[in-house]
BATORDREN-490606 format. One record per residue: residue in three letters; x, y, z of N, C-alpha, C in turn. Coordinates in Angstrom, 3 decimals. Each point is the difference from the previous one (the first is absolute). Example, Ala and Ser with C-alpha at 12.3 -4.5 7.8 and 13.67 -1.06 7.14 Angstrom:
// BATORDREN-490606
+------+----------+----------+----------+----------+----------+----------+----------+----------+----------+
: rest :     n_xx :     n_yy :     n_zz :    ca_xx :    ca_yy :    ca_zz :     c_xx :     c_yy :     c_zz :
+------+----------+----------+----------+----------+----------+----------+----------+----------+----------+
:  ALA :   13.190 :   -5.690 :    7.800 :   -0.890 :    1.190 :    0.000 :    0.900 :    1.200 :    0.000 :
:  SER :   -0.350 :    1.050 :   -0.720 :    0.820 :    1.190 :    0.060 :   -0.770 :    1.090 :    0.730 :
+------+----------+----------+----------+----------+----------+----------+----------+----------+----------+
***
This chain:
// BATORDREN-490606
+------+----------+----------+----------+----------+----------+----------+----------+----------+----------+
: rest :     n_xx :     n_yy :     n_zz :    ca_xx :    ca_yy :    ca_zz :     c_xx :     c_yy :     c_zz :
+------+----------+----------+----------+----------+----------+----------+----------+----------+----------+
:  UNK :   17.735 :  -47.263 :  -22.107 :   -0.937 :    0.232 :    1.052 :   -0.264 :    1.495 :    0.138 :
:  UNK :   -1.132 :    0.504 :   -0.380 :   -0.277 :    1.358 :    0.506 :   -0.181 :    0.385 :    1.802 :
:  UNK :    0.555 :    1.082 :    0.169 :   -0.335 :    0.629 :    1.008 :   -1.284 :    0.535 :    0.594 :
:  UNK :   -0.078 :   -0.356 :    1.462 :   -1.449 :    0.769 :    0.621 :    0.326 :    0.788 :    0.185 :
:  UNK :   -0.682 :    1.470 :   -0.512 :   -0.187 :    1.218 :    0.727 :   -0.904 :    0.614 :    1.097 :
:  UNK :    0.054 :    0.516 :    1.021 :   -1.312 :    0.104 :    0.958 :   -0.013 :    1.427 :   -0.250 :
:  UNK :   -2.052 :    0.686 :    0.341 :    0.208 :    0.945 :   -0.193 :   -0.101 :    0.638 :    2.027 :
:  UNK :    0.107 :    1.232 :    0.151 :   -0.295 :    0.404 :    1.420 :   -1.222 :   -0.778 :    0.607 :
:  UNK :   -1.388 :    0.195 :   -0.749 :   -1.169 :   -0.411 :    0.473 :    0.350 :   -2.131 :   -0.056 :
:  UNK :    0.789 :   -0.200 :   -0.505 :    0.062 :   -1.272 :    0.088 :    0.980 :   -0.546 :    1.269 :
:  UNK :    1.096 :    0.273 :    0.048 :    0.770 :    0.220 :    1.520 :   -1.020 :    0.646 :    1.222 :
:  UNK :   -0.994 :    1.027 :   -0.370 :   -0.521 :    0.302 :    1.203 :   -1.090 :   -1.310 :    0.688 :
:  UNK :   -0.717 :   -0.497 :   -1.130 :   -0.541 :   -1.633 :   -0.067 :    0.787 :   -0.774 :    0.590 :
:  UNK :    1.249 :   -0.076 :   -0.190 :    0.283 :   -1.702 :    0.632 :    0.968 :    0.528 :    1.549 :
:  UNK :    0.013 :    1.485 :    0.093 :    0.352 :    0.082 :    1.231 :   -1.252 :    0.531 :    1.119 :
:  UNK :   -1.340 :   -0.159 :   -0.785 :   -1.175 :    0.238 :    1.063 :    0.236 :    1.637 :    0.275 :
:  UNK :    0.103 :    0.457 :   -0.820 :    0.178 :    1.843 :    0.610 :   -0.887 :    0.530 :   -1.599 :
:  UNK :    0.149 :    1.109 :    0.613 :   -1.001 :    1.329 :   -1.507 :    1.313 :    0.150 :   -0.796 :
:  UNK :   -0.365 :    0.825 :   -1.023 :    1.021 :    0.060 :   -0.970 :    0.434 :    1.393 :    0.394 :
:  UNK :   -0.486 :    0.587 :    0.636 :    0.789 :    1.909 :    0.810 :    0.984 :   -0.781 :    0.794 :
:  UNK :   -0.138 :   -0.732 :    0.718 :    1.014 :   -0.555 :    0.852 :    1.324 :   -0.397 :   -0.309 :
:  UNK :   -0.603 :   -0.865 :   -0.961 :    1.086 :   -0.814 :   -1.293 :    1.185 :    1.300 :   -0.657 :
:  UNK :   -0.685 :    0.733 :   -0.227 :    0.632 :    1.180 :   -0.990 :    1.023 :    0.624 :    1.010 :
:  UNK :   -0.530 :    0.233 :    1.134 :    0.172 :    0.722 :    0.818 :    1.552 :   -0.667 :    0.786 :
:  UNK :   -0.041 :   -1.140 :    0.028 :    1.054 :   -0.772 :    0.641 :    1.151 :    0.094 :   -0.811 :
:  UNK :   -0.351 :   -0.390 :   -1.704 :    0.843 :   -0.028 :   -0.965 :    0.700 :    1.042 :   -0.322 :
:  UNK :   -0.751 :    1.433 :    0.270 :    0.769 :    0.866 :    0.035 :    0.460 :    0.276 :    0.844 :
:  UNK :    0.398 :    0.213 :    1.392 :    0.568 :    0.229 :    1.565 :    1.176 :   -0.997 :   -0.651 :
:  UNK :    0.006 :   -1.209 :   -0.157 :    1.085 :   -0.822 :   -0.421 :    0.755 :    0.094 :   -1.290 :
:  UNK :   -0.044 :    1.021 :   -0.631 :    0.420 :   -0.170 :   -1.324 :    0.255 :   -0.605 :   -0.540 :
:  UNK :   -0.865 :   -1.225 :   -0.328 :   -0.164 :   -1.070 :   -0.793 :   -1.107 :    0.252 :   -1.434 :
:  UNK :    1.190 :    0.061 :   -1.206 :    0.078 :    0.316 :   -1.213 :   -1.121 :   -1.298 :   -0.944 :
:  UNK :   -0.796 :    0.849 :   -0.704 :   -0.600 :   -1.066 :   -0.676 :    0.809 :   -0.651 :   -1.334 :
:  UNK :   -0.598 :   -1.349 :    0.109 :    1.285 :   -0.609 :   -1.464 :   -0.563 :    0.636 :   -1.473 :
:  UNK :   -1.142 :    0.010 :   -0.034 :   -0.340 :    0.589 :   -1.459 :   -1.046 :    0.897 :    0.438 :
:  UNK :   -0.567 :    1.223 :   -1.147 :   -1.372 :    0.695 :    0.019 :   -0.743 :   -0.205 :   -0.830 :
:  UNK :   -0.825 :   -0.594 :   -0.357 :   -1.039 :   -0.145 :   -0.952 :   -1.208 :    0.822 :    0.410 :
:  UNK :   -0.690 :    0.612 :   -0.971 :   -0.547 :    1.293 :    0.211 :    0.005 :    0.908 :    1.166 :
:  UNK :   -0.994 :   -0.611 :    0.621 :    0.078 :    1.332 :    1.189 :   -0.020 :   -0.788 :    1.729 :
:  UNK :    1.054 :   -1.645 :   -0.298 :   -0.065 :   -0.831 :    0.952 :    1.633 :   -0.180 :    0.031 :
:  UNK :    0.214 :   -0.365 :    0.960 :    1.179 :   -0.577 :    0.501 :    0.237 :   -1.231 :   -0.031 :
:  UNK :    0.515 :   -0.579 :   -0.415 :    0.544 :   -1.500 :    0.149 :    1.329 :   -0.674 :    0.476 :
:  UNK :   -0.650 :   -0.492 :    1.063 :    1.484 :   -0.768 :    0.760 :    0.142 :   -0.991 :    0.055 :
:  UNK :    1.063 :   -0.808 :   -0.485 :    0.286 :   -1.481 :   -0.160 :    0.389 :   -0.925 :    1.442 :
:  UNK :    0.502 :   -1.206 :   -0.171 :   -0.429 :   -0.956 :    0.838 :    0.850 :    0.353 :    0.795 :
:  UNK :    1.267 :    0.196 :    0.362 :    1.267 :    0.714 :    0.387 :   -0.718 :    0.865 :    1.344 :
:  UNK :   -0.941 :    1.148 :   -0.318 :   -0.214 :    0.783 :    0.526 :   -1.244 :   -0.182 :    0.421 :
:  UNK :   -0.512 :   -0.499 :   -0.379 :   -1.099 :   -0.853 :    0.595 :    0.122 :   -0.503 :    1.427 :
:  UNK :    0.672 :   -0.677 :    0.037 :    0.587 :   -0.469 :    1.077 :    0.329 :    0.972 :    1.169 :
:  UNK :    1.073 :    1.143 :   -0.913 :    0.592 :    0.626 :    0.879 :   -1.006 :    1.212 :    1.022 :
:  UNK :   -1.040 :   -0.091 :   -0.582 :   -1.268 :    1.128 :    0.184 :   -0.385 :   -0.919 :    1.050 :
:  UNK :   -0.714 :   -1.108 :   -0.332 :   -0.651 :   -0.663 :    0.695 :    0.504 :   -0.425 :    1.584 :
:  UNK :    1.589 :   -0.696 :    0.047 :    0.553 :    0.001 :    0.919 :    0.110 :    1.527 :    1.026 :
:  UNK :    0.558 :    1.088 :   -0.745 :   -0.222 :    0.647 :    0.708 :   -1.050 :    0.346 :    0.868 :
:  UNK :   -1.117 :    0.362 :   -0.896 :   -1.309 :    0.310 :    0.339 :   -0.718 :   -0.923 :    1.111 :
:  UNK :    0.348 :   -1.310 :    0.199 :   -0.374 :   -0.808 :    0.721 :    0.959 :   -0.201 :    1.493 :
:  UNK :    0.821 :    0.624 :   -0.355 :    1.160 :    0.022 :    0.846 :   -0.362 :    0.816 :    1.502 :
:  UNK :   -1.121 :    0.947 :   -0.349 :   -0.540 :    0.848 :    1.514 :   -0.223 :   -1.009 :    0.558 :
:  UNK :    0.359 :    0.386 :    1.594 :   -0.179 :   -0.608 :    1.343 :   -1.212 :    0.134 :    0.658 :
:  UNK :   -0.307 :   -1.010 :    0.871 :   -1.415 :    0.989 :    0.865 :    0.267 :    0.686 :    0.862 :
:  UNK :    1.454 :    0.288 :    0.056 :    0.119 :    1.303 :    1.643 :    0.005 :    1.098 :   -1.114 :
:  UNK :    0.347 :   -0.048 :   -1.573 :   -0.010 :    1.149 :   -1.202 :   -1.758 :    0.066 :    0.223 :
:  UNK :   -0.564 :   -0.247 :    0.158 :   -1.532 :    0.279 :   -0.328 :   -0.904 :    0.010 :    1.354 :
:  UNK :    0.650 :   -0.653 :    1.722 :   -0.284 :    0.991 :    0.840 :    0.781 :    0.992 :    0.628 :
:  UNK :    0.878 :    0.834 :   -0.651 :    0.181 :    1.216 :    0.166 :   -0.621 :    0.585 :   -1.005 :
:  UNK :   -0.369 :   -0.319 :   -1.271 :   -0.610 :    1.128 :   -0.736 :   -1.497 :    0.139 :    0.516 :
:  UNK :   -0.822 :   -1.298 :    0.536 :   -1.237 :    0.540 :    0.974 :    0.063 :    0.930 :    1.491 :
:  UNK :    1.251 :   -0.485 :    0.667 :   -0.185 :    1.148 :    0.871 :    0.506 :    1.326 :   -0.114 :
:  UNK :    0.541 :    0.216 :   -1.212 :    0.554 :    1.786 :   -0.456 :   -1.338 :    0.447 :   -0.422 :
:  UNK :   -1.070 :   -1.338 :   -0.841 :   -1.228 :    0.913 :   -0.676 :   -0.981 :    0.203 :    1.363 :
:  UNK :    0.003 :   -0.869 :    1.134 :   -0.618 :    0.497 :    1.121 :   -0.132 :    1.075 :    0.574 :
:  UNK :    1.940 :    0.137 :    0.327 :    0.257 :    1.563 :    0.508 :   -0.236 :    0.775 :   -1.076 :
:  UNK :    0.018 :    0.122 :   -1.214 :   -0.761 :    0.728 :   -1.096 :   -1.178 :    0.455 :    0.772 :
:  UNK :   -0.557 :   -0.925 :   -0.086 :   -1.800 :   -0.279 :    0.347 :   -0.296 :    1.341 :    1.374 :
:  UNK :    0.677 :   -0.842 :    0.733 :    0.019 :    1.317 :    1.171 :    0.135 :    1.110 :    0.190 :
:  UNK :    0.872 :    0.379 :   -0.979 :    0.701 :    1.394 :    0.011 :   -1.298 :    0.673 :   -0.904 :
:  UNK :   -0.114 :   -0.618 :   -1.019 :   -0.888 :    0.854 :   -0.688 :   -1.101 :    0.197 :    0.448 :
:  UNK :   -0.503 :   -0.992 :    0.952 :   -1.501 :    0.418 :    0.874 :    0.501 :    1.015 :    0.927 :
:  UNK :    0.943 :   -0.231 :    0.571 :    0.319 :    1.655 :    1.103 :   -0.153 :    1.094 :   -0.598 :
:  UNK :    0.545 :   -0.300 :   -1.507 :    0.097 :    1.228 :   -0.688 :   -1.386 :    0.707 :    0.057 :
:  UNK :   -1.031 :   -1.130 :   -1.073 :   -1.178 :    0.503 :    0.174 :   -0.707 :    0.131 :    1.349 :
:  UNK :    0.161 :    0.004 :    0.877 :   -0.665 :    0.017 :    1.526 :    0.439 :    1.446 :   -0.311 :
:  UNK :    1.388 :    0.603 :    0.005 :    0.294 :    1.670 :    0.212 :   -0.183 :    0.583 :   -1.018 :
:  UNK :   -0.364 :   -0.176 :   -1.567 :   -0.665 :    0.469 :   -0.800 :   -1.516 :    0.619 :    0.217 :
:  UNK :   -0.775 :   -1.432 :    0.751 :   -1.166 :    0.822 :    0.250 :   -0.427 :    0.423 :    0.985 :
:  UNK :    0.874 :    0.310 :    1.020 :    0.032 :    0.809 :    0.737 :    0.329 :    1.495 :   -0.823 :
:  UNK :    0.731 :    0.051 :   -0.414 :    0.214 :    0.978 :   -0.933 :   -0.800 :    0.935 :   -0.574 :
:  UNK :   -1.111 :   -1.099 :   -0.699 :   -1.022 :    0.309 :   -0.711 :   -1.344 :    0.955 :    1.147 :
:  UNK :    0.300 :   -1.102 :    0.751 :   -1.077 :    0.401 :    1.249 :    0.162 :    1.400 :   -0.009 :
:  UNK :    1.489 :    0.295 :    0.586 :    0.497 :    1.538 :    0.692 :   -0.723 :    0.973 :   -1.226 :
:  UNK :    0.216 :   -0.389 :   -1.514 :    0.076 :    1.233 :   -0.772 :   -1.466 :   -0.165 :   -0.166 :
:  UNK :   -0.824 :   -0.857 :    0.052 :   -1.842 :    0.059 :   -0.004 :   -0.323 :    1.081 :    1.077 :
:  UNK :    1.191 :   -0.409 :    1.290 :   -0.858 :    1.413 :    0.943 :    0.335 :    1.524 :   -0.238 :
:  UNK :    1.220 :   -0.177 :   -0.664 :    0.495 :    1.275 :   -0.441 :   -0.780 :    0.601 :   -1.118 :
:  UNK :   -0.460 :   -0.763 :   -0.614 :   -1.001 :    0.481 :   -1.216 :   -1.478 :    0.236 :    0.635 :
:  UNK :   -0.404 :   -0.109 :    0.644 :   -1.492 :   -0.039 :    0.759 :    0.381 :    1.116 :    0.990 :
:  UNK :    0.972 :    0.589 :    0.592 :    0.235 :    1.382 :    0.498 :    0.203 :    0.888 :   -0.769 :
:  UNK :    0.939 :   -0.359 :   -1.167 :   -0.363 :    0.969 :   -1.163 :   -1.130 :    0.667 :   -0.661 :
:  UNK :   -0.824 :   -0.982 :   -0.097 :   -1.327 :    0.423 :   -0.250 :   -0.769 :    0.517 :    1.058 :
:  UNK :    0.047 :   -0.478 :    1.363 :   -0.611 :    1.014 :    0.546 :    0.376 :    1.814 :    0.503 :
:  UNK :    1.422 :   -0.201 :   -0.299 :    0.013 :    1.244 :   -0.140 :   -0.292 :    0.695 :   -1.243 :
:  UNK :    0.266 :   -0.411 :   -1.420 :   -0.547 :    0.343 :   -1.171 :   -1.344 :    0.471 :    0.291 :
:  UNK :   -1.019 :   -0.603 :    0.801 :   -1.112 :    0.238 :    0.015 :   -0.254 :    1.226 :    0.899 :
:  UNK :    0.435 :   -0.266 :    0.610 :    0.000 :    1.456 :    1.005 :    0.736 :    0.989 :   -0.423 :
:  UNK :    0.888 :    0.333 :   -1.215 :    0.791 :    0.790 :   -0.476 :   -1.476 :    1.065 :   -0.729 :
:  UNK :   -0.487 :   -1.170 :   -0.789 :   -1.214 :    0.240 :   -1.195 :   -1.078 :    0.371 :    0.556 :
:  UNK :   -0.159 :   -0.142 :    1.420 :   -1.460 :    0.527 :    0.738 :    0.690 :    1.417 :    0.678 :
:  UNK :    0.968 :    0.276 :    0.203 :    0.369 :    1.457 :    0.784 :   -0.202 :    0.520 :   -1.258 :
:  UNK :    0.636 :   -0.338 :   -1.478 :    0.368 :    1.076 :   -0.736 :   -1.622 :    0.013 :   -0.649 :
:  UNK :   -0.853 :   -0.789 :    0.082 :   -1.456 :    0.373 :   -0.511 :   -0.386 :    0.792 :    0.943 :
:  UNK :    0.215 :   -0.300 :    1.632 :   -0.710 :    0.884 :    0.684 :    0.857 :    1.640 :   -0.056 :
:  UNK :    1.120 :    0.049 :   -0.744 :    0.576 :    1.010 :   -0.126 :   -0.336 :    0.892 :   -0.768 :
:  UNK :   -0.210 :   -0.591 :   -1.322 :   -0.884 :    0.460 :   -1.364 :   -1.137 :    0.720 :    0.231 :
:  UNK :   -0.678 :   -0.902 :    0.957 :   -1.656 :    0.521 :   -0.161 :    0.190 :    1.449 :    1.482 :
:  UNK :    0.818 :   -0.101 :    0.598 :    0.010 :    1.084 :    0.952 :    0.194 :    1.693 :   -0.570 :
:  UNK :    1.536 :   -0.775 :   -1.233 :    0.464 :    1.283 :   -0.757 :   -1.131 :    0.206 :   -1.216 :
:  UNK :   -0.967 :   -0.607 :   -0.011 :   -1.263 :    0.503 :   -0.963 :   -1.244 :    0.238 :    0.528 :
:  UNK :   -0.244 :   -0.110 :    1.624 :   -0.640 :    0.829 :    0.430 :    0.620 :    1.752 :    0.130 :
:  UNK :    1.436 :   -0.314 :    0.308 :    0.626 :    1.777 :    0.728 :   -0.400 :    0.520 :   -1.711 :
:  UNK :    0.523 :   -0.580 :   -1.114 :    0.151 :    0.935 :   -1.088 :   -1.816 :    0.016 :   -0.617 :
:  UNK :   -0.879 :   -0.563 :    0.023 :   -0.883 :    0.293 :   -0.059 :   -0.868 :    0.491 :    1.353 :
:  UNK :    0.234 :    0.437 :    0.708 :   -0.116 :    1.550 :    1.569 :    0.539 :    0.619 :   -0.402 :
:  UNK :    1.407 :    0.510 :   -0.439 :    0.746 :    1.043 :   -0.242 :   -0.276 :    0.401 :   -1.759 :
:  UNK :   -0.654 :   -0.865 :   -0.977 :   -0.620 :    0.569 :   -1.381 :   -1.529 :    0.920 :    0.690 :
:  UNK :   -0.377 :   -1.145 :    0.718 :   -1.482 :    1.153 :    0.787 :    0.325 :    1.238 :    0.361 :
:  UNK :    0.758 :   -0.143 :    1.173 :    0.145 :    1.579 :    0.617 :    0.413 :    1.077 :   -1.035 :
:  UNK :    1.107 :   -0.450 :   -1.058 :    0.198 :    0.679 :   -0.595 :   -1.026 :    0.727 :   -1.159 :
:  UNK :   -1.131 :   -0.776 :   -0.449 :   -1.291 :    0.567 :   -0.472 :   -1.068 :    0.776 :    0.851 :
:  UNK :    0.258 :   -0.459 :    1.121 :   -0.853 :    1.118 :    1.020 :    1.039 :    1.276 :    0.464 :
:  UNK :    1.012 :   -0.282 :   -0.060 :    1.048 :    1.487 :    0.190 :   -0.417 :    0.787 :   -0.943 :
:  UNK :    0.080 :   -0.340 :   -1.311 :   -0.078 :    0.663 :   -0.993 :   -1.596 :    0.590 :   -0.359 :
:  UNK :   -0.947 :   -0.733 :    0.097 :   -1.320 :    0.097 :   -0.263 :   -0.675 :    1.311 :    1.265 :
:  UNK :    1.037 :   -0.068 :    1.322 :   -0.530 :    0.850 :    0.764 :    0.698 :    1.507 :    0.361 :
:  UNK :    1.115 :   -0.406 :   -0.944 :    1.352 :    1.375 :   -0.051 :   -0.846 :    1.152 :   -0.323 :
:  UNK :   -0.236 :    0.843 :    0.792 :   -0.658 :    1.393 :   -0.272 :    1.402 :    0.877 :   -1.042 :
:  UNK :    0.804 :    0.037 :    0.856 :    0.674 :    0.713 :   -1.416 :    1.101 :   -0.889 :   -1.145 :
:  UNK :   -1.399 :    0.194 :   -0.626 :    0.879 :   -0.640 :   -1.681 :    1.459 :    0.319 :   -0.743 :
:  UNK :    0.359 :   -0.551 :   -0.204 :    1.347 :    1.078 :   -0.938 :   -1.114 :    0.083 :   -1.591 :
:  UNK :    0.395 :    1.369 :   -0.445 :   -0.474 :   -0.068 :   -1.195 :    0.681 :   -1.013 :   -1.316 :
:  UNK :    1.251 :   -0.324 :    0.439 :    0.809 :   -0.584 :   -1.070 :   -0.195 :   -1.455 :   -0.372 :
:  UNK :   -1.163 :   -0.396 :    0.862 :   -0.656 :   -1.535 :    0.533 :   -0.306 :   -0.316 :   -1.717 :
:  UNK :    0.576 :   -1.034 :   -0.556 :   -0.008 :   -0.452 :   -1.312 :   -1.312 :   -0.800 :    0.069 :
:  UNK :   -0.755 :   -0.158 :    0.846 :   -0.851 :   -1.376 :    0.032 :   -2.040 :    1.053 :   -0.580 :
:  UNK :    0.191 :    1.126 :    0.505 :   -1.032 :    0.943 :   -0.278 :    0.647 :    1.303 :   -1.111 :
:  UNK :   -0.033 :    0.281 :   -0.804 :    0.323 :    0.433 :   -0.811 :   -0.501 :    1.574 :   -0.141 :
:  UNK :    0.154 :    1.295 :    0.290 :   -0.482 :    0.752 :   -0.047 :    0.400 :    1.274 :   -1.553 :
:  UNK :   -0.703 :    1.260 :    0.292 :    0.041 :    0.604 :   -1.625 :    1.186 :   -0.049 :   -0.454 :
:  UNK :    1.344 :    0.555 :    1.104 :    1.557 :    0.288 :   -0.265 :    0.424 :   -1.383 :   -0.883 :
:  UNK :   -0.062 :   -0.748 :    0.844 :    0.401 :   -1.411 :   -0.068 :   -0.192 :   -0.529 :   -1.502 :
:  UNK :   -1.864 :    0.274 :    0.004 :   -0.246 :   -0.295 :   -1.223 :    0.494 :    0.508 :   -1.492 :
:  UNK :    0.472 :    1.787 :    0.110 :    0.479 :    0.442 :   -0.796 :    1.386 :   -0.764 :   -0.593 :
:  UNK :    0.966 :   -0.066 :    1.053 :    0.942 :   -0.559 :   -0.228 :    0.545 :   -1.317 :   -0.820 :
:  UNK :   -1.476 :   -1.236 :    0.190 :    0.246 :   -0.992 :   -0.734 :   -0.892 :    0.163 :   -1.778 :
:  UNK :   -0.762 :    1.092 :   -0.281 :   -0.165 :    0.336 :   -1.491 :    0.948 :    0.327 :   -0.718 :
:  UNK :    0.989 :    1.127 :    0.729 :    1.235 :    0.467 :   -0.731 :    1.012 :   -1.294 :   -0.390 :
:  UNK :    0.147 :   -1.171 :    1.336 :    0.849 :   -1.126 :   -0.145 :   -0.447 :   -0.637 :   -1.821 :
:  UNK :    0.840 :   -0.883 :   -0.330 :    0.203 :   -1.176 :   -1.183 :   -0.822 :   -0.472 :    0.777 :
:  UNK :   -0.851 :   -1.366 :   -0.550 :   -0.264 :   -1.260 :    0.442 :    0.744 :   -0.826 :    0.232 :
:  UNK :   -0.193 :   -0.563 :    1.305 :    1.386 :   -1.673 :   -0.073 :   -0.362 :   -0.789 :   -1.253 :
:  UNK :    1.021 :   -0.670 :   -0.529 :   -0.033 :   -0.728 :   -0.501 :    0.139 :   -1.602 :    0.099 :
:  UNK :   -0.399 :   -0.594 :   -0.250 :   -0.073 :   -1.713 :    0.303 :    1.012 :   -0.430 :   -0.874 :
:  UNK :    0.446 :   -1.166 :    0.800 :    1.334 :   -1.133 :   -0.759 :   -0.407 :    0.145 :   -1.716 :
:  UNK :   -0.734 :   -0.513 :   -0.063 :   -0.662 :   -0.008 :   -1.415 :   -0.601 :    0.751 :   -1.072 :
:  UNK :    0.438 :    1.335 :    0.721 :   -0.932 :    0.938 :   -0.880 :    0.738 :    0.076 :   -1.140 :
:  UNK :    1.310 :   -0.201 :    0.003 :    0.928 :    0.232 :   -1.340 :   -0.058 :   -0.983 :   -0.678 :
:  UNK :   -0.791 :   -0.907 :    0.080 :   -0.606 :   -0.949 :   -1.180 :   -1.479 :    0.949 :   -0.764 :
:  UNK :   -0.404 :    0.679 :    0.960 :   -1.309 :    0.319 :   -0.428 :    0.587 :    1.695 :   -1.068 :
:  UNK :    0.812 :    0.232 :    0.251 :    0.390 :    1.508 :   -1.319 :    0.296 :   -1.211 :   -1.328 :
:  UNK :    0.630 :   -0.661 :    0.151 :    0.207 :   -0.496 :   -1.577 :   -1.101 :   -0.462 :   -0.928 :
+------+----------+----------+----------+----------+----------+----------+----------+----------+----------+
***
């Protein structure tokens, strides 16, 4: 007489459950498969049994306490999220004051900009009318060039440019 072997997905069949379940039981119980043929488990009639009995063996006070732990689950995790988005709320307003001060940071320092470029363009003016109306000149004024002056830069070398020492070779 040959032997029946069952595989997981076949025990999970005749006990009405998925085969994650099946696996899942068999291992918590360390219940050893009788042979492996490729990449399945096989358990004989012996253990068959012994799976099955067990597995069938939960109570219904075993399965309403596991609904009212997933209840209080249930609850807890909605409180959770109730003070999560509150959470969220607080840091939306914290970010929307941020920006309004960002914005008002960026309008002083434009209106700051354009103030310090009126003073420095008034104070480039005056300084062309100081000069344009200075009755006494210094002669040493580099900007008008007179005979002395002029003598002085014939006797000089010419500057020379980055590049001129490409241009001797």
């Amino acid at each position: 007489m040959a032997e029946t072997y069952y595989t997981i997905k076949q025990l999970a069949d005749i006990a009405g459950t998925s085969k994650v379940t099946m696996f899942r039981y068999i291992k918590q119980n360390s219940i050893h498969e009788t042979k492996h043929k490729r990449n399945s488990n096989l358990y004989d009639e012996t253990q068959k049994s012994l799976i099955l009995k067990g597995f069938n063996g939960k109570t219904i006070s075993d399965v309403s306490e596991t609904v009212h732990d997933e209840t209080a689950l249930i609850q807890e995790l909605k409180s959770q999220l109730k003070a999560k988005d509150a959470q969220i709320n607080d840091l939306h307003a914290i970010i929307k004051q941020n920006q309004r001060l960002l914005d008002q940071q960026q309008q002083l320092n434009l209106a700051t900009n354009r103030q310090n470029e009126k003073l420095l363009d008034g104070s480039a003016n005056d300084t062309k009318q100081n000069a344009s109306e200075s009755p006494n000149k210094d002669d040493t004024d580099g900007l008008e060039p007179n005979e002395d002056s002029h003598k002085v830069e014939d006797n000089k070398t010419p500057k020379k440019g980055f590049f001129d020492w490409l241009k001797r070779g």
